[in-house]
Backbone as a chain_set.jsonl record, in Angstrom:
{"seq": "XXXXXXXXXXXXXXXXXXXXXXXXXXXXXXXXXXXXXXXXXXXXXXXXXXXXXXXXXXXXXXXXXXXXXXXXXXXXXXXXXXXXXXXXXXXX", "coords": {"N": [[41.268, -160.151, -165.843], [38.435, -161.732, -166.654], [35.645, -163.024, -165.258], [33.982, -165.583, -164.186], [30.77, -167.012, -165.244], [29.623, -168.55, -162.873], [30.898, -167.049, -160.904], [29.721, -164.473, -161.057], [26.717, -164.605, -161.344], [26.961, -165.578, -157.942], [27.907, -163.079, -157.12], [26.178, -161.306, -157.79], [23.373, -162.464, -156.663], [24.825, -162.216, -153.889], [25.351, -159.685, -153.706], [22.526, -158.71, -153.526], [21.585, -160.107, -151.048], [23.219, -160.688, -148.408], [24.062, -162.922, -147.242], [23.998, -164.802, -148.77], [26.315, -166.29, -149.603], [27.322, -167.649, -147.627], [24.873, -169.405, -147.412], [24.814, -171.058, -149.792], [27.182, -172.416, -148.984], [26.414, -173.707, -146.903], [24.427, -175.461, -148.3], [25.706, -176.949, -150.284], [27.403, -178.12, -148.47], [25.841, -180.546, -147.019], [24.852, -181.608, -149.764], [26.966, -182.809, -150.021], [27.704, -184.569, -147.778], [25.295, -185.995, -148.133], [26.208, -187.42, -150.414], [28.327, -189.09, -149.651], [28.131, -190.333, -147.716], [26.129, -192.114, -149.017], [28.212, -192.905, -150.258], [29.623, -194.342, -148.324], [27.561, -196.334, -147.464], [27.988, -198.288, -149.337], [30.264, -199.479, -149.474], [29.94, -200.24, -146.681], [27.719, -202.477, -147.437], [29.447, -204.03, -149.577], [30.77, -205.264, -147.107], [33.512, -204.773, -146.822], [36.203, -202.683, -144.348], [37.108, -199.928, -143.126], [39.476, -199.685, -142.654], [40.462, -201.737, -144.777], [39.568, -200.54, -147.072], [41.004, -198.153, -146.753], [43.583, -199.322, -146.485], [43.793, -200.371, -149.16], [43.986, -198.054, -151.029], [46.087, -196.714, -150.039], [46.536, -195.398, -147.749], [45.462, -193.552, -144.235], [42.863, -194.859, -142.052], [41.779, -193.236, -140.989], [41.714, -191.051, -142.909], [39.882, -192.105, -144.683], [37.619, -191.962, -142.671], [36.743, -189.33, -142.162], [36.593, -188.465, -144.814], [34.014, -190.106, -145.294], [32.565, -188.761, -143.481], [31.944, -186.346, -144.535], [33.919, -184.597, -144.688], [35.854, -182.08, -146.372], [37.423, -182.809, -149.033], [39.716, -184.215, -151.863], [38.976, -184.532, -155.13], [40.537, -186.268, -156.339], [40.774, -187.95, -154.057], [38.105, -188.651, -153.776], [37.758, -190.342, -156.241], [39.847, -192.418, -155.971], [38.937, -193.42, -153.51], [36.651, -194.711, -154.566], [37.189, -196.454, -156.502], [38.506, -198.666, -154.852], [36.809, -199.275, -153.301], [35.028, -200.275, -155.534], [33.304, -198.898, -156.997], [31.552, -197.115, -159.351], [32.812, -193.763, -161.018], [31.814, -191.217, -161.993], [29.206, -191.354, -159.2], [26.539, -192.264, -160.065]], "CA": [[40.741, -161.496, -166.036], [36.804, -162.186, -166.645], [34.84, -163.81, -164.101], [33.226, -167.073, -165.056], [29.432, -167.171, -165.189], [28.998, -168.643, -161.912], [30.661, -165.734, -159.98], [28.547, -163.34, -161.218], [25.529, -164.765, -160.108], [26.96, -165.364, -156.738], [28.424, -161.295, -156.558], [24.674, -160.578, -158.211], [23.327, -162.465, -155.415], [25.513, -161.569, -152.415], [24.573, -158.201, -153.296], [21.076, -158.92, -152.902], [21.638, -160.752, -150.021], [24.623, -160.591, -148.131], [24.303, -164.437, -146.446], [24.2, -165.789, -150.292], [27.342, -167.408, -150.208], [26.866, -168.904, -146.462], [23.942, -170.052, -147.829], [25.573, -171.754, -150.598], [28.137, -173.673, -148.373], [25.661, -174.667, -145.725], [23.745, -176.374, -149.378], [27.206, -177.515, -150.735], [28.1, -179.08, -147.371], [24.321, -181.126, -147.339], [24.903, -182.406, -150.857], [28.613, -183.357, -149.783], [27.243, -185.647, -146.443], [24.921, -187.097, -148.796], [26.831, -188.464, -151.387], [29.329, -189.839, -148.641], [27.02, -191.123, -146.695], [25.67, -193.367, -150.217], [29.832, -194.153, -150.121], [29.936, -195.316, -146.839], [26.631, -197.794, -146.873], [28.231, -199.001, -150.641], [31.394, -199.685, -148.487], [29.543, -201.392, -145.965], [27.101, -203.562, -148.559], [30.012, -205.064, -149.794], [31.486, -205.871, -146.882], [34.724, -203.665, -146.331], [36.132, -201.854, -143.103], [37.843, -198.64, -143.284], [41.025, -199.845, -142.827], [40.671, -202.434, -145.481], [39.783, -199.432, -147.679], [42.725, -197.227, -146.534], [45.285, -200.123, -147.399], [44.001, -200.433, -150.55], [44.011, -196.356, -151.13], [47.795, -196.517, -149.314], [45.998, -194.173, -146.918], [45.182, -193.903, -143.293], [42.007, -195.193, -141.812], [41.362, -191.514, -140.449], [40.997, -190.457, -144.077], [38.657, -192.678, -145.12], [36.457, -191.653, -142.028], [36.62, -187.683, -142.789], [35.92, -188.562, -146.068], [32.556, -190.591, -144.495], [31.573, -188.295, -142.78], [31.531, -185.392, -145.4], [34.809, -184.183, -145.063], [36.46, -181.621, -147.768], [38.172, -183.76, -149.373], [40.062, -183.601, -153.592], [38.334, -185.087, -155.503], [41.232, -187.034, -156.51], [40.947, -189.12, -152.904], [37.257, -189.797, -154.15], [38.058, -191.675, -157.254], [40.552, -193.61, -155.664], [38.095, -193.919, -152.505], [35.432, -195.682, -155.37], [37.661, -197.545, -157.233], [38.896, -198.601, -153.663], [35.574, -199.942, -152.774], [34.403, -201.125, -156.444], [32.091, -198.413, -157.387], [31.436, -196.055, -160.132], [33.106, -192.7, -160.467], [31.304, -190.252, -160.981], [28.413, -191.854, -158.813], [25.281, -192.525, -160.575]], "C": [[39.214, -161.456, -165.897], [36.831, -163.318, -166.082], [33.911, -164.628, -165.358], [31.746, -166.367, -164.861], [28.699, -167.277, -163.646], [29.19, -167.28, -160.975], [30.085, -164.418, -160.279], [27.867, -163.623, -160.706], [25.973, -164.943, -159.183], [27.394, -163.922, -156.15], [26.626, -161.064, -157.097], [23.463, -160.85, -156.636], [23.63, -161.945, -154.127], [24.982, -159.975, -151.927], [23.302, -158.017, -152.781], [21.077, -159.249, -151.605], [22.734, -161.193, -149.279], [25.217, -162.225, -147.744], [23.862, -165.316, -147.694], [25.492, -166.944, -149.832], [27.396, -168.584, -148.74], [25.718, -169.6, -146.769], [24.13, -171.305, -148.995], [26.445, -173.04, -150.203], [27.443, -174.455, -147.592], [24.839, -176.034, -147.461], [24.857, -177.484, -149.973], [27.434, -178.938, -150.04], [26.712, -180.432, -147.546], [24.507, -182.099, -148.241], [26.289, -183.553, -150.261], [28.582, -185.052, -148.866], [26.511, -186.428, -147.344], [25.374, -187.809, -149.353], [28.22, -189.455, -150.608], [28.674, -190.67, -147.687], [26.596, -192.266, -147.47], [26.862, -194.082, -149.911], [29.926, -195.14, -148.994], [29.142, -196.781, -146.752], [27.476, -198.548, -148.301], [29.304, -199.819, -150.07], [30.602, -201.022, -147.734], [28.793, -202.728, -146.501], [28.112, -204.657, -148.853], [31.235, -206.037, -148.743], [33.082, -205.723, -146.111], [34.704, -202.758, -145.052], [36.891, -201.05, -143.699], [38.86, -198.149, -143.364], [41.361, -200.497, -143.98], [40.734, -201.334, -146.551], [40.936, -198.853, -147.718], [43.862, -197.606, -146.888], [44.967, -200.045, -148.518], [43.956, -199.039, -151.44], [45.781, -196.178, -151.066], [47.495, -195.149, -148.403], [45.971, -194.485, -145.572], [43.582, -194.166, -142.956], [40.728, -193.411, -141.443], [41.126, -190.802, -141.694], [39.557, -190.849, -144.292], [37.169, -191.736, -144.259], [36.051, -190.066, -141.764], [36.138, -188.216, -143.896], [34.292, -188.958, -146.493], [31.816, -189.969, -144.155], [31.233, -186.594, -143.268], [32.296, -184.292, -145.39], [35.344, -183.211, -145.992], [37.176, -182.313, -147.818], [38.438, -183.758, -151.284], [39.2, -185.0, -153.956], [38.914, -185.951, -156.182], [40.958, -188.423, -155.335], [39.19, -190.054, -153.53], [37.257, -190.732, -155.024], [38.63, -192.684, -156.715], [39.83, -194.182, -154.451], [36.418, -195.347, -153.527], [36.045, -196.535, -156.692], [38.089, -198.469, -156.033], [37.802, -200.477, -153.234], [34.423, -200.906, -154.535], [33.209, -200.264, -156.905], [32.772, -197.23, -158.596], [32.252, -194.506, -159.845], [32.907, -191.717, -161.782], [30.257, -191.349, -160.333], [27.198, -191.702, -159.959], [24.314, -191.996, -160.103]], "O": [[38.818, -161.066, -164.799], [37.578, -164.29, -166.196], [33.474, -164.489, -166.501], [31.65, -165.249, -164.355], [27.757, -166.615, -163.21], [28.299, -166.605, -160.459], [30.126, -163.435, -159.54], [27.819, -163.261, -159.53], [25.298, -164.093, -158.603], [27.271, -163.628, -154.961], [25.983, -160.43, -156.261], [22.952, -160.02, -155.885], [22.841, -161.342, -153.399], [24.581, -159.384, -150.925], [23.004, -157.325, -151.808], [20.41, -158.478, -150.915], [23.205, -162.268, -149.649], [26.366, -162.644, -147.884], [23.411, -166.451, -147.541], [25.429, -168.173, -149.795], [27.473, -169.813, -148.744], [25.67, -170.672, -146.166], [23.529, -172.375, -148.905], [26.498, -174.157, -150.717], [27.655, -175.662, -147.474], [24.879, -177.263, -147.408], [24.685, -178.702, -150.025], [27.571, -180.093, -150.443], [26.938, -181.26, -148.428], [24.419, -183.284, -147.918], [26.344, -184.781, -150.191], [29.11, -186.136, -149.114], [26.919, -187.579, -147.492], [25.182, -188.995, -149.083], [28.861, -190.355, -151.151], [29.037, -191.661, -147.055], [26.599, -193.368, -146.922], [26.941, -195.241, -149.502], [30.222, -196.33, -148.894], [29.55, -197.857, -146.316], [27.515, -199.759, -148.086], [29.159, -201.028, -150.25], [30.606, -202.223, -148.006], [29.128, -203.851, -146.126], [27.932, -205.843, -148.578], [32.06, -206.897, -149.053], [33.585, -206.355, -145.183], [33.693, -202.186, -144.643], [37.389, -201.352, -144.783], [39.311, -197.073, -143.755], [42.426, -200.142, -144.486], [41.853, -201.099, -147.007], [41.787, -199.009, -148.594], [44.824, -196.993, -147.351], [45.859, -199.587, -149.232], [43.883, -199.174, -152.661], [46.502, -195.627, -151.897], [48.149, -194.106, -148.423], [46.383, -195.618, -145.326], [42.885, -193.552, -143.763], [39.608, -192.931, -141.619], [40.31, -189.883, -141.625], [38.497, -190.238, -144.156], [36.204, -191.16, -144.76], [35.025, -189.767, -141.153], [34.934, -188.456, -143.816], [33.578, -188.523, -147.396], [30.603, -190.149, -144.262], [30.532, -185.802, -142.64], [31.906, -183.206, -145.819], [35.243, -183.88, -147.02], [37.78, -182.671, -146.807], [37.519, -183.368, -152.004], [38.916, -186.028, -153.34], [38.147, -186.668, -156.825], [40.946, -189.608, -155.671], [38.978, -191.257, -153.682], [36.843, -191.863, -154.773], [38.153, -193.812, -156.836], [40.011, -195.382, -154.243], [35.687, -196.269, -153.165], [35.426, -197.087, -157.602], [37.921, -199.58, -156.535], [37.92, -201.689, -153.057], [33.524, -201.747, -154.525], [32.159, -200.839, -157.191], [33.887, -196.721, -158.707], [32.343, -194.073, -158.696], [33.866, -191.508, -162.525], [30.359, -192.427, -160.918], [27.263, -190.716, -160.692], [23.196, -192.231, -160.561]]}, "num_chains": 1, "name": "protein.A"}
């Protein structure tokens, strides 16, 4: 099986530099908090608690707030986390 594009450059990397791909997740994770962090105040703007969210998901409240706080999480739960709350998906 051939390797995509990206894992090359990250084996081209790694080689170079062995703490490539920790380097990668620590950036990953960063982006991740941010864009959950936008969810959360969009959440709060309009108004919504976390539970109110979660019922309307059919979820628990404890998702939502992993998901808040930059969680791994499918990217299935985010759609339904921003249709949820009334926002765009992908984000803007």
């Amino acid at each position: 099986m051939a390797r995509d594009f990206l894992e090359e450059i990250v084996a081209e990397r790694t080689a170079r530099n062995p703490n490539f791909p920790r380097l990668v997740a620590e950036a990953e994770a960063r982006l991740r908090k941010k864009w959950t962090r936008r969810l959360a105040v969009m959440r709060q703007k309009r108004g919504l608690s976390q539970t109110v969210v979660a019922a309307r998901m059919s979820t628990s409240a404890s998702v939502i707030s992993k998901l808040e706080a930059g969680g791994d999480v499918r990217v299935s739960t985010l759609q339904r986390y921003c249709s949820a709350i009334g926002a765009p998906f992908p984000l803007k």
